[in-house]
ZAZAMAR-918682 format. One record per residue (C-alpha): residue in three letters; x, y, z. Coordinates in steps of 0.25 Angstrom, whole numbers, plus 2048, in hexadecimal, padded with zeros to 3 digits. Layout:
BEGIN
numi nulo ALA, X X, Y Y, Z Z
...
***
This chain:
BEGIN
numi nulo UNK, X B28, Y AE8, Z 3CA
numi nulo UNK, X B2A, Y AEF, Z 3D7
numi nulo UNK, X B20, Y AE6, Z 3DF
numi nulo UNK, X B2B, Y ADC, Z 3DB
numi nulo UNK, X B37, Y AE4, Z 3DD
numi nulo UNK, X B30, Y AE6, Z 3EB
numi nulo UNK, X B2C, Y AD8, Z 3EF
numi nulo UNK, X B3B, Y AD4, Z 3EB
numi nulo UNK, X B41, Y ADE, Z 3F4
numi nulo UNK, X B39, Y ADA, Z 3FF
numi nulo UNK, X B3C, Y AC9, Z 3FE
numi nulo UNK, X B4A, Y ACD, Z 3FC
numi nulo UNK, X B4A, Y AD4, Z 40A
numi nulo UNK, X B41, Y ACD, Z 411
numi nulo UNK, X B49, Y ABF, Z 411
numi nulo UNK, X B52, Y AC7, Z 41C
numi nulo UNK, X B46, Y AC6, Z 427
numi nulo UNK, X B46, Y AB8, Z 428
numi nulo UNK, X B3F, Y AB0, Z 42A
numi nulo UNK, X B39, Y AB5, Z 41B
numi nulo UNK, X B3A, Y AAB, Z 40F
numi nulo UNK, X B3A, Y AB0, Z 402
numi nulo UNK, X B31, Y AAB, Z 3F8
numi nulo UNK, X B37, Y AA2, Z 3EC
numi nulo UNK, X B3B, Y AAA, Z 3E1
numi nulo UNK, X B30, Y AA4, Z 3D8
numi nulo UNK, X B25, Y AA9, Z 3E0
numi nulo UNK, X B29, Y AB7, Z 3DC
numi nulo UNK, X B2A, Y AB4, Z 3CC
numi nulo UNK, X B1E, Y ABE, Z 3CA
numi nulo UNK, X B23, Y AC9, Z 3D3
numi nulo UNK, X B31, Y ACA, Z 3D0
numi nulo UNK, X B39, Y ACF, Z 3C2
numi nulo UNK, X B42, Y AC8, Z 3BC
numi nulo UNK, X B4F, Y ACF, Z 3C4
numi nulo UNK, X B47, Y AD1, Z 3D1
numi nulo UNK, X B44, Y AC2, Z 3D0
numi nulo UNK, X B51, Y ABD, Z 3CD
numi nulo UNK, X B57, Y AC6, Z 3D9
numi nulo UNK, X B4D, Y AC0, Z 3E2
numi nulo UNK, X B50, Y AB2, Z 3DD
numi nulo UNK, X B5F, Y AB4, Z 3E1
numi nulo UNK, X B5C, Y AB8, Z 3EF
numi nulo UNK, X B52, Y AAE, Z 3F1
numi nulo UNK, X B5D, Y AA4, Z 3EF
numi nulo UNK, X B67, Y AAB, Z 3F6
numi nulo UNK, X B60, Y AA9, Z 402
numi nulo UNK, X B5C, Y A99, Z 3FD
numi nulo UNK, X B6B, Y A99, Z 3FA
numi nulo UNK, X B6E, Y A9F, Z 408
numi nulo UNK, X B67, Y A95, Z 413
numi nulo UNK, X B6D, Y A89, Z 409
numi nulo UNK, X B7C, Y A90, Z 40B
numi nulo UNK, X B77, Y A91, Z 41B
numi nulo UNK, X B73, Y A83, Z 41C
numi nulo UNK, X B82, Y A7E, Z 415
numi nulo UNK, X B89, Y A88, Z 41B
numi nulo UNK, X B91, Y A80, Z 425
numi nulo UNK, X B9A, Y A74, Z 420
numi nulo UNK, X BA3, Y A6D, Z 428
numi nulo UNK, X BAA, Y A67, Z 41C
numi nulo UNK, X BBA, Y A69, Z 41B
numi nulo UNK, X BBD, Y A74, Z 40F
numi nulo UNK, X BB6, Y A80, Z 40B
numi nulo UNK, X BA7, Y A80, Z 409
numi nulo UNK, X BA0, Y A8C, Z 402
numi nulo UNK, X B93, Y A90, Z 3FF
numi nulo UNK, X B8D, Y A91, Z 3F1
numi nulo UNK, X B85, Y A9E, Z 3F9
numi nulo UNK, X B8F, Y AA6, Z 401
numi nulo UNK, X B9E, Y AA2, Z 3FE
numi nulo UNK, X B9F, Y AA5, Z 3F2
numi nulo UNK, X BA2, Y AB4, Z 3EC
numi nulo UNK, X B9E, Y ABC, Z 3E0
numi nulo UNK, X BA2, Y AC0, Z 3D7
numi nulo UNK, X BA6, Y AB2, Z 3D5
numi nulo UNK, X BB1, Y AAA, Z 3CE
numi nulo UNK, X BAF, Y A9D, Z 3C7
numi nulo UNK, X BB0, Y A92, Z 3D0
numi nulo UNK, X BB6, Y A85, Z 3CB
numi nulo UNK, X BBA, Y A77, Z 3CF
numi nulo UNK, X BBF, Y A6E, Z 3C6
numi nulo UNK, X BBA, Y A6E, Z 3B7
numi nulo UNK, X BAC, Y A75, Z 3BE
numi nulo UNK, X BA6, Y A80, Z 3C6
numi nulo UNK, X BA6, Y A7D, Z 3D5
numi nulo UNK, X B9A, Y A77, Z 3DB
numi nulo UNK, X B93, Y A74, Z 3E9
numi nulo UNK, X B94, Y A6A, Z 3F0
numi nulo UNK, X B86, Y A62, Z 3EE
numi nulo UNK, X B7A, Y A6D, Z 3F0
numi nulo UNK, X B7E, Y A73, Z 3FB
numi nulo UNK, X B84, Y A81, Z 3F5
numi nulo UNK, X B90, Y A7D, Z 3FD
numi nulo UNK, X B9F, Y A7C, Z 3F4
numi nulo UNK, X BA7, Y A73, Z 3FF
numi nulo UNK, X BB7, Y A75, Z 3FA
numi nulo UNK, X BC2, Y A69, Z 402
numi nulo UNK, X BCF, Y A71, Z 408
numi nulo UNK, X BD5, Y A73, Z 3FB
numi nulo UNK, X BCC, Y A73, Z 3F1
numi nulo UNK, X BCB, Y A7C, Z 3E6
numi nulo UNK, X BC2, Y A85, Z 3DF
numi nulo UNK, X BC6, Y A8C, Z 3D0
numi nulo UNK, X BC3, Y A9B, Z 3D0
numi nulo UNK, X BC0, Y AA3, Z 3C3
numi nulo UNK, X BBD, Y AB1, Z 3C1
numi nulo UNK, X BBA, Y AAE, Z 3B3
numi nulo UNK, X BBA, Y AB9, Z 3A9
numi nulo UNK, X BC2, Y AC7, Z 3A4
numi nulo UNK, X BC9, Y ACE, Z 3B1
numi nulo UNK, X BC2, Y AC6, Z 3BB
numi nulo UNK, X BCB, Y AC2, Z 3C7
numi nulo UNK, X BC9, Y ABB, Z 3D4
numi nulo UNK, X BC5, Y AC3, Z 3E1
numi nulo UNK, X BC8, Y AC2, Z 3F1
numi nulo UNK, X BCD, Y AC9, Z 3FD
numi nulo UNK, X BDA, Y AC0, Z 3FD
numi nulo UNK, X BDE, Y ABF, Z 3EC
numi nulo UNK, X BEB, Y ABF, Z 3EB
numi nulo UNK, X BEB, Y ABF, Z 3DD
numi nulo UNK, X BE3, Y AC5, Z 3D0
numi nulo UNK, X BDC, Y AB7, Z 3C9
numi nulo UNK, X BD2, Y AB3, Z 3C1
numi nulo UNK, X BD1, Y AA6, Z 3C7
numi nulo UNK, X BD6, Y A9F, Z 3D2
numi nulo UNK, X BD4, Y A91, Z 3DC
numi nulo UNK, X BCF, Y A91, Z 3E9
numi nulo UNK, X BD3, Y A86, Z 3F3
numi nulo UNK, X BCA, Y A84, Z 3FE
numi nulo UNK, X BD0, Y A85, Z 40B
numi nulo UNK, X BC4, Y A85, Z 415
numi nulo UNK, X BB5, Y A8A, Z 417
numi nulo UNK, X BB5, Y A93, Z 40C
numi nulo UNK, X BC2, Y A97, Z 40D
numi nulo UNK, X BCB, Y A95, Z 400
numi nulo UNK, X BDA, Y A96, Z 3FC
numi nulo UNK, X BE0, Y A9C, Z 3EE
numi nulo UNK, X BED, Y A9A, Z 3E9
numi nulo UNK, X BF4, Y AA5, Z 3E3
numi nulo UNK, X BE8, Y AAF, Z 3E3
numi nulo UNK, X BE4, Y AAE, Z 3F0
numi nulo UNK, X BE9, Y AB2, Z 3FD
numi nulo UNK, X BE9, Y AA8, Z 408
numi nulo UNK, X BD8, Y AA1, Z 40A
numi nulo UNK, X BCC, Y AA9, Z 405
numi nulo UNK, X BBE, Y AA8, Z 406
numi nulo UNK, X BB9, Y AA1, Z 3FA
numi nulo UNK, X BAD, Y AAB, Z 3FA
numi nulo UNK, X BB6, Y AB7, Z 3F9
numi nulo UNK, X BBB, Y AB1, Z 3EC
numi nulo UNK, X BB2, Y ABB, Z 3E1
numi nulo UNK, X BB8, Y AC0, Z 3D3
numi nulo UNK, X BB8, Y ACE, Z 3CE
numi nulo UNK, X BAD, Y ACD, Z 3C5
numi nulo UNK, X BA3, Y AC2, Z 3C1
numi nulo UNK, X BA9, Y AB5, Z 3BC
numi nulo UNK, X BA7, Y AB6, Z 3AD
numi nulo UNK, X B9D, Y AAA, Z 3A6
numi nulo UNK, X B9D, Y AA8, Z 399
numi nulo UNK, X B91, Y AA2, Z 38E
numi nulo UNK, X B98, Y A9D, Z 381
numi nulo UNK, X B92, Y A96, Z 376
numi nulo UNK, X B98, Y A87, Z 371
numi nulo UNK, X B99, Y A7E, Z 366
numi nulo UNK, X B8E, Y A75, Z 36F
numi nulo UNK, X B80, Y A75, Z 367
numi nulo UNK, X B74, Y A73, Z 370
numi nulo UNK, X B65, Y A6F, Z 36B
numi nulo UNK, X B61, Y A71, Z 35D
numi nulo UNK, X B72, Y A76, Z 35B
numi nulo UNK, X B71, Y A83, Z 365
numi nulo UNK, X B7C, Y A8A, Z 36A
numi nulo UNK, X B80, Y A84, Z 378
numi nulo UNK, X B86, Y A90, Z 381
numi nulo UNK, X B8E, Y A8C, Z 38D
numi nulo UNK, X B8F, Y A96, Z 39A
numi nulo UNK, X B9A, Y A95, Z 3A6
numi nulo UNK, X BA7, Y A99, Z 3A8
numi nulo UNK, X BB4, Y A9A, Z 3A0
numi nulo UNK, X BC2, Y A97, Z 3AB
numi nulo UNK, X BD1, Y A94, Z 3A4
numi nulo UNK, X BCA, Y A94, Z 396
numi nulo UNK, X BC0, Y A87, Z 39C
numi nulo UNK, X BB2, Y A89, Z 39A
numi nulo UNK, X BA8, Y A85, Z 3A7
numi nulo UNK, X B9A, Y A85, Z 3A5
numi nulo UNK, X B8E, Y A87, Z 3AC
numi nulo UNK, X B83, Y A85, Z 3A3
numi nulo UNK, X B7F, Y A85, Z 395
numi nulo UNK, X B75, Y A8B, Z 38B
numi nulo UNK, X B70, Y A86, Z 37D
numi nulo UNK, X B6C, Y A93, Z 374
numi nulo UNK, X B64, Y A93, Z 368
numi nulo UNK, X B6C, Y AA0, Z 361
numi nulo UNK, X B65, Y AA3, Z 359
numi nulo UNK, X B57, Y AA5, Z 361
numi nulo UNK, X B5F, Y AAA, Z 36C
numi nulo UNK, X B58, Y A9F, Z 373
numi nulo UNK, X B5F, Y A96, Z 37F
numi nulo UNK, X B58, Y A89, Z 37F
numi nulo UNK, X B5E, Y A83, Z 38B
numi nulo UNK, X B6B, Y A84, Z 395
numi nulo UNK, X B71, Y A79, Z 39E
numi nulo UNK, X B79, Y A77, Z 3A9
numi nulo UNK, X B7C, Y A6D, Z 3B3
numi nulo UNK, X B72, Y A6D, Z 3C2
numi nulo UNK, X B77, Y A66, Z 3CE
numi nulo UNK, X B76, Y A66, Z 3DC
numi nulo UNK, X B81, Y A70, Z 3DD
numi nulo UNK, X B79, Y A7B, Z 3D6
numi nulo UNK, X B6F, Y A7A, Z 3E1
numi nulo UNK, X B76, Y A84, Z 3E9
numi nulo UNK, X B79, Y A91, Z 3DF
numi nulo UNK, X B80, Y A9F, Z 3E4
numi nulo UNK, X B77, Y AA9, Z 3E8
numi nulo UNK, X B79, Y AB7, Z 3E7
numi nulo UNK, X B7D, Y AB9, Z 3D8
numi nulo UNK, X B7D, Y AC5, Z 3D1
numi nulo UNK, X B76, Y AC4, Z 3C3
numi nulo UNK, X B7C, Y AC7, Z 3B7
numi nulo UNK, X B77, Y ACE, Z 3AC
numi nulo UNK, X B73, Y AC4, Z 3A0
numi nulo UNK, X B7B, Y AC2, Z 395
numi nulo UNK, X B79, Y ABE, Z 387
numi nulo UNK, X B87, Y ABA, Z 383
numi nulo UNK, X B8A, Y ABB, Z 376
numi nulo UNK, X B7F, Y AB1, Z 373
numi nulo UNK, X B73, Y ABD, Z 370
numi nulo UNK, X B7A, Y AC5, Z 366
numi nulo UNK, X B74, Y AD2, Z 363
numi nulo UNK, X B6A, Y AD1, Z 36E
numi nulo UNK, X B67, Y AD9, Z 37B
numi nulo UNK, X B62, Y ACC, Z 382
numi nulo UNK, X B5E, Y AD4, Z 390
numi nulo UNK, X B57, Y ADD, Z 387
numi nulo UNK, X B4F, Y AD4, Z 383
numi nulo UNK, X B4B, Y ACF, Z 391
numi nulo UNK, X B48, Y ADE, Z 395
numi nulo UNK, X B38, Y ADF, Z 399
numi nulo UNK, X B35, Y AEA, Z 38D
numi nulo UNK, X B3C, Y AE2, Z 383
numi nulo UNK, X B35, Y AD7, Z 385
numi nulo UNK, X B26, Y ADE, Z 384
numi nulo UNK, X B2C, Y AE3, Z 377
numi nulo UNK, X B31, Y AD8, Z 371
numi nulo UNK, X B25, Y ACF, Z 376
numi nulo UNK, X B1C, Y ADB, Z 372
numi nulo UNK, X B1F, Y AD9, Z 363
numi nulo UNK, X B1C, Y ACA, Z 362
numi nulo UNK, X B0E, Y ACD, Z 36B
numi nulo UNK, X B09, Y ADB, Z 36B
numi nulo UNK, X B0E, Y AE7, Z 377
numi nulo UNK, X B02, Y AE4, Z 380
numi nulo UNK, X B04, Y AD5, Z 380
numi nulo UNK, X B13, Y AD7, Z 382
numi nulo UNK, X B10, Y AE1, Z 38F
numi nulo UNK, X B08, Y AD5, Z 395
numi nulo UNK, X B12, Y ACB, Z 393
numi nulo UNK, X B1C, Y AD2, Z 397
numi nulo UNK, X B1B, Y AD8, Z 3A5
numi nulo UNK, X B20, Y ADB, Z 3B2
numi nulo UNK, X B1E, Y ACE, Z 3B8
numi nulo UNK, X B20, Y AC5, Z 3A9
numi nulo UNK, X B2B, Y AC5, Z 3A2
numi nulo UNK, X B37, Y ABE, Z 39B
numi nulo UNK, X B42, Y ABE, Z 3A4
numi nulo UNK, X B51, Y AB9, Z 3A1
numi nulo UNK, X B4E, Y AAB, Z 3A4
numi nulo UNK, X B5A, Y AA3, Z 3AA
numi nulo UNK, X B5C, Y A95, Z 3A5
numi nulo UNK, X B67, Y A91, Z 3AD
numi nulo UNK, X B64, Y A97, Z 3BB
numi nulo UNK, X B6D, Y A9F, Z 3C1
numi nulo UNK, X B6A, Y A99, Z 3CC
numi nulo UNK, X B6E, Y A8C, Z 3C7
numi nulo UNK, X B7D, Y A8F, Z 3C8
numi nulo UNK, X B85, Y A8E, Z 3D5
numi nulo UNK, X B8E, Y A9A, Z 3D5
numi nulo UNK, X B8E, Y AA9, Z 3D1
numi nulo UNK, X B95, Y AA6, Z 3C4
numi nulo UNK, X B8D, Y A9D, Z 3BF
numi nulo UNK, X B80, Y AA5, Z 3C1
numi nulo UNK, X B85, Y AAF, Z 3BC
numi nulo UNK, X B87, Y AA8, Z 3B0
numi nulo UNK, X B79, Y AA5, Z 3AF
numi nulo UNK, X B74, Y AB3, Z 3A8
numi nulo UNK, X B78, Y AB1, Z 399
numi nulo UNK, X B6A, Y AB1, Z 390
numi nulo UNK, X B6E, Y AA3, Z 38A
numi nulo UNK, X B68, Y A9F, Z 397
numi nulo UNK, X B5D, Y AA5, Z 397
numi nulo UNK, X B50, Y AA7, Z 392
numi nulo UNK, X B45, Y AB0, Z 392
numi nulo UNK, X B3A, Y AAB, Z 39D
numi nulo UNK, X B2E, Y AB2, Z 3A2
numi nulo UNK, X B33, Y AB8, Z 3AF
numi nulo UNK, X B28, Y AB2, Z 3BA
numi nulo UNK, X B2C, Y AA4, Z 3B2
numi nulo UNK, X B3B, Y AA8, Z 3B6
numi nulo UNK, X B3A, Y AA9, Z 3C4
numi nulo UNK, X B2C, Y AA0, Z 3C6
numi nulo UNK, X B2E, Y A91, Z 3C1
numi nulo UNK, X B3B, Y A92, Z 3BB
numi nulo UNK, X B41, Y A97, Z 3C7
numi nulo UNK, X B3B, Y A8E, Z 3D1
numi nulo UNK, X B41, Y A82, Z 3C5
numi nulo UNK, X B4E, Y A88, Z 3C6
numi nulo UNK, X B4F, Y A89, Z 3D4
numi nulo UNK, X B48, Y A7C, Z 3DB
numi nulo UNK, X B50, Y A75, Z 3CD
numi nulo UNK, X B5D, Y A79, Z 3D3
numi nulo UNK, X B5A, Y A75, Z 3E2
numi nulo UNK, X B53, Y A69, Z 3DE
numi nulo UNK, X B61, Y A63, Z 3D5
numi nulo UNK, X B69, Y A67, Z 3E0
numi nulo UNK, X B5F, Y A5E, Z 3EC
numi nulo UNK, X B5E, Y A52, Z 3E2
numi nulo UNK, X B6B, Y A53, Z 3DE
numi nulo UNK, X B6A, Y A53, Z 3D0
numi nulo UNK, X B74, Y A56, Z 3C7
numi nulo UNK, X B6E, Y A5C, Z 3BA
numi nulo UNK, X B70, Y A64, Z 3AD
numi nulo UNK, X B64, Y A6D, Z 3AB
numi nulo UNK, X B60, Y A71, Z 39F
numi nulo UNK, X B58, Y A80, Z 39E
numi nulo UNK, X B52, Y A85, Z 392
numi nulo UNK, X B46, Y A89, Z 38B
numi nulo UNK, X B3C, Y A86, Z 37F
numi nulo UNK, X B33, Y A8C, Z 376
numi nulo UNK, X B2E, Y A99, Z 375
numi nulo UNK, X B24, Y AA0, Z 37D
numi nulo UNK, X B1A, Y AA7, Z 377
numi nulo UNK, X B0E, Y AB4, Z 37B
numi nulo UNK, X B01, Y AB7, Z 375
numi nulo UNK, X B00, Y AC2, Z 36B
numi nulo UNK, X AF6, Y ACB, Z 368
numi nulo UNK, X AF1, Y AC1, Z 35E
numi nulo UNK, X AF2, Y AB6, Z 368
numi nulo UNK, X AFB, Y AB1, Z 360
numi nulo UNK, X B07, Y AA9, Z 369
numi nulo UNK, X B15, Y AAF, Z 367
numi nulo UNK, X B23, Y AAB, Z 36A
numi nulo UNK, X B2B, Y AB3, Z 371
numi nulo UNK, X B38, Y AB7, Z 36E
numi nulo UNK, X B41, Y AC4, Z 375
numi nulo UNK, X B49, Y AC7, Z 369
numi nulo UNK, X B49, Y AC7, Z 35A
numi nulo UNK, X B56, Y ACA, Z 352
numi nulo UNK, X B56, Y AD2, Z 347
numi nulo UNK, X B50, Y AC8, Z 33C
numi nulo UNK, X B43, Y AC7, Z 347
numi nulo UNK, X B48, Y AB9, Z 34C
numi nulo UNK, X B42, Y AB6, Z 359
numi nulo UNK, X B4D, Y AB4, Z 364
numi nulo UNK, X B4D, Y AB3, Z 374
numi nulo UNK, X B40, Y AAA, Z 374
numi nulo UNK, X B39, Y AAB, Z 381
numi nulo UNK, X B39, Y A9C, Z 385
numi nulo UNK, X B2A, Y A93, Z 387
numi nulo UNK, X B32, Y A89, Z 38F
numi nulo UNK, X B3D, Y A8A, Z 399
numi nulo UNK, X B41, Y A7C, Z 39E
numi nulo UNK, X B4C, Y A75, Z 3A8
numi nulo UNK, X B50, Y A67, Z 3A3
numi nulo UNK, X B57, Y A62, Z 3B2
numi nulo UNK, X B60, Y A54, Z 3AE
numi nulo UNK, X B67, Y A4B, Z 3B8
numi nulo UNK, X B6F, Y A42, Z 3AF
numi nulo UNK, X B74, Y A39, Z 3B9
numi nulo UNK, X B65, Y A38, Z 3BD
numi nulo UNK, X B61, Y A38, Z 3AE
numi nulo UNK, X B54, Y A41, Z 3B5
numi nulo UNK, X B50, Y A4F, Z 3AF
numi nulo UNK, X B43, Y A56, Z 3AF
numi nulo UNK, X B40, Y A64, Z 3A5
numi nulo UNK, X B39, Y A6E, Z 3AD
numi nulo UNK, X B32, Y A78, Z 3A4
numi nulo UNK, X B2B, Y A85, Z 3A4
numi nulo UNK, X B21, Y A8B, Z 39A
numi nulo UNK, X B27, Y A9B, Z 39A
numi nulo UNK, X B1C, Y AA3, Z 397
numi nulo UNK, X B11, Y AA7, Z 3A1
numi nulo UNK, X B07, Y AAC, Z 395
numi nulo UNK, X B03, Y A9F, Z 393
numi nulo UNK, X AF5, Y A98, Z 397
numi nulo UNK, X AF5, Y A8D, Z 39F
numi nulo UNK, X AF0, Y A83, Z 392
numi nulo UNK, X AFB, Y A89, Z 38C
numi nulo UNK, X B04, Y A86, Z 398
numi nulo UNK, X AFE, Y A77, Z 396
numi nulo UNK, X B02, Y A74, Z 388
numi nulo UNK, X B0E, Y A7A, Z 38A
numi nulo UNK, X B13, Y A6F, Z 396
numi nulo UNK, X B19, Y A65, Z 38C
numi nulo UNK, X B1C, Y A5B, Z 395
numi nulo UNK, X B15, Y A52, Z 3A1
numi nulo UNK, X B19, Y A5D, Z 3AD
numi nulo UNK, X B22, Y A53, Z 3B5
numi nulo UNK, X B23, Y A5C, Z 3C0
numi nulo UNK, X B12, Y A5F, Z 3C3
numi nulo UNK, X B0F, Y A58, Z 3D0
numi nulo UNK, X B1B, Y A52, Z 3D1
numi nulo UNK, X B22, Y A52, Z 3E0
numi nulo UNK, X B2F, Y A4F, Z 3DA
numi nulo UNK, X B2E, Y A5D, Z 3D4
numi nulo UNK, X B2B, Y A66, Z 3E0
numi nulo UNK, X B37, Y A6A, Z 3E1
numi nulo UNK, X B35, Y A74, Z 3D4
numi nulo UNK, X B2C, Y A7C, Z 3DD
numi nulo UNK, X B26, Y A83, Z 3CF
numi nulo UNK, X B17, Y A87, Z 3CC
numi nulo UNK, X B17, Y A81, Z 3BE
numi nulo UNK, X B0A, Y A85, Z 3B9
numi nulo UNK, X B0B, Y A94, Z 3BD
numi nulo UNK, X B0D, Y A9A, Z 3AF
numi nulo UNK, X B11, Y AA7, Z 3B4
numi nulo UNK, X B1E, Y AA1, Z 3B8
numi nulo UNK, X B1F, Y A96, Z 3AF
numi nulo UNK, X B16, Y A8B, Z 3AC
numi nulo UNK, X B20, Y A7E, Z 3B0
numi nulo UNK, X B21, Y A6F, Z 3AE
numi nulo UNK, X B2B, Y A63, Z 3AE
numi nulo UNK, X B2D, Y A5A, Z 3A3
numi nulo UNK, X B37, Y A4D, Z 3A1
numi nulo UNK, X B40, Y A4E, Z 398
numi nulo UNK, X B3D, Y A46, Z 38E
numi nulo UNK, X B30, Y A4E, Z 38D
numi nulo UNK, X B36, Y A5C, Z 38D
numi nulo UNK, X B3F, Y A55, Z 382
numi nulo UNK, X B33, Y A55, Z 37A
numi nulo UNK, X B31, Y A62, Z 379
numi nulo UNK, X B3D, Y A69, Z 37C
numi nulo UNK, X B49, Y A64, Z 375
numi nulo UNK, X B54, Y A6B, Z 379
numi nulo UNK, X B5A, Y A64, Z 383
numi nulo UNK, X B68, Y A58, Z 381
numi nulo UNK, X B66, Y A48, Z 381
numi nulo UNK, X B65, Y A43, Z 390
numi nulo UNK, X B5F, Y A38, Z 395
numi nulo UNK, X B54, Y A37, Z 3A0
numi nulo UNK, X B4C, Y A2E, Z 3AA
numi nulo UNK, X B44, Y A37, Z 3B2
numi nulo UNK, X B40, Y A44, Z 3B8
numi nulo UNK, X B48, Y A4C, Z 3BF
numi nulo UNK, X B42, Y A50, Z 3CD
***
């Protein structure tokens, strides 16, 4: 790991002598942990996110203009327009506000209060009017104009993940995640979790052009389980040596130390990106465990990331309005010493019932309901498997394989290593996996 640690370093660093260009983070999928990976991740987009916010820096328009990337403070309030959280305007990363427009403030949660230079009163929440460029105005909480950026809470709006009486496939719990503001729920995405397997089997959230652009900079959280994993030390589970010894029972310690090692292991795996949020808040908001899954690490930061990211930019150059749907399928399985096939699981309760499986599939079902197009992008999560293996597990015609209109993915799907990868129709991914709500569509999304 220090090779990693070293090399990450030195990227880091070296984008300050221009004209050095960093390498696309999937490029780096062997080299880096999980954590270094994600940290690189983050300033790779930062600087993405930086010659965007350049290029749209300067707007003649009347009104206040802010960047998603560098007017905007943290710790950071809920921001709300209307009934909904404040968007861009197209996907540009730019919020354009008319003189006298207004923007809800919330520093949701216990004790939590709004912050600037020029307060003139202690609140949870507040309205800001624009006044011009980023400059903004606060009746009865703030003196005289202020920059909108200089507007930060005193600690990290609260989210919130909370169970309800809506059933999801095969009558599952369906969790929603967002923010709670005067007793109204706003929510960011939602998860539909098998309880009793500890098992999410998939997550969906609205994608449109607007998410194109994402905050950069953003502290992660640490995970939580909510009150969703009673009894169970989730992170613990995910820890490198608990894996080699839960593994380690089903398939024998030597086998277990090959499959589990410095470069392949199961990661924390996001269904709903962080990145797939604009602001802080709702990043942050991302790191509960029912939305996520374990994936093999070189899978989380190879296909899957490239999907997630070139996914995000493509809705946003298209113009697509989408909900995406993220989840896994089946249950990987290793060899034994017997050469038997076994499914993984991280945790067994106390009566030896398998919980936490480790997933075969991951997928991203994309829908354009005014389009009535969508695609389902799948990867195989398991680099153990042969490439016959790899074959017979493809369960669809791969849509995407020599197709220009795909090129935008910018994946290697038949790298195993970092997840073996196809695309499907929907009505063939239907087939096999059955999770998914009633729609109707005419055609690939592309």
């Amino acid at each position: 790991m220090k090779r990693a640690v070293v090399l990450f370093s030195a990227l880091v660093l070296a984008v300050y002598s221009l004209p050095f260009s960093l390498p696309e983070p999937g490029q780096l999928a062997l080299l880096l942990s999980e954590d270094d990976f994600e940290d690189y991740l983050d300033t790779w987009l930062e600087i993405e996110g930086t010659k965007q916010a350049n290029i749209l820096r300067s707007s003649n328009r009347n009104g206040c203009s802010l960047r998603v990337n560098g007017d905007l403070g943290q710790p950071q309030p809920v921001y709300l327009q209307g009934n909904n959280y404040l968007i861009p305007s197209g996907n540009t990363g730019i919020i354009h506000l008319n003189t006298g427009e207004q923007v809800y403030l919330a520093c949701t949660g216990s004790k939590r209060l709004l912050r600037h230079p020029n307060i003139s009163a202690s609140t949870a929440t507040g309205t800001a009017t624009c006044v011009n460029n980023s400059l903004v105005s606060g009746v009865g909480w703030l003196n005289g104009h202020g920059e909108f950026g200089q507007i930060t809470c005193s600690s990290h709006s609260e989210h919130n993940a909370e169970g309800t009486s809506q059933r999801c496939y095969n009558n599952n719990l369906v969790i929603r995640v967002g923010f709670i503001v005067h007793g109204v729920f706003y929510p960011l995405y939602w998860s539909c979790f098998d309880q009793y397997r500890l098992e999410v089997l998939y997550v969906w959230y609205e994608q449109n052009p607007q998410n194109a652009a994402h905050q950069t900079s953003v502290d992660r959280p640490n995970w939580l389980a909510g009150s969703f994993f009673p009894g169970v030390s989730v992170n613990n589970m995910y820890t490198q040596a608990q894996q080699k010894t839960t593994i380690a029972k089903l398939v024998g310690t030597d086998l277990a130390n090959k499959y589990i090692t410095s470069t392949q292991y199961l990661a924390r795996g996001h269904l709903a990106a962080k990145t797939d949020f604009i602001y802080a808040t709702g990043q942050r908001a991302t790191f509960y465990f029912i939305n996520s899954a374990p994936q093999w690490q070189p899978f989380n930061a190879g296909n899957w990331n490239w999907l997630e990211q070139n996914l995000r930019k493509r809705i946003g150059e298209a113009g697509y309005n989408t909900i995406v749907y993220t989840g896994t399928f089946g249950v990987t399985q290793l060899r034994a010493q017997n050469n038997q096939l076994v499914d993984i699981y991280l945790y067994y309760d106390v009566n030896n019932n398998p919980q936490i499986p480790v997933p075969l599939y991951y997928y991203k079902v994309v829908y354009d309901s005014s389009r009535r197009i969508g695609t389902a992008f799948v990867g195989v999560n398991n680099p153990y498997y042969t490439e016959s293996e790899m074959r017979t597990l493809q369960f669809c015609t791969d849509r995407c394989r020599n197709n220009s209109a795909f090129n935008w993915i910018g994946w290697q799907p038949d790298r195993i290593d970092l997840g073996y990868s196809f695309c499907c129709t929907i009505d063939d991914f239907r087939r096999v996996v059955p999770h998914l709500p009633s729609f109707t569509v005419n055609g690939l999304l592309s």
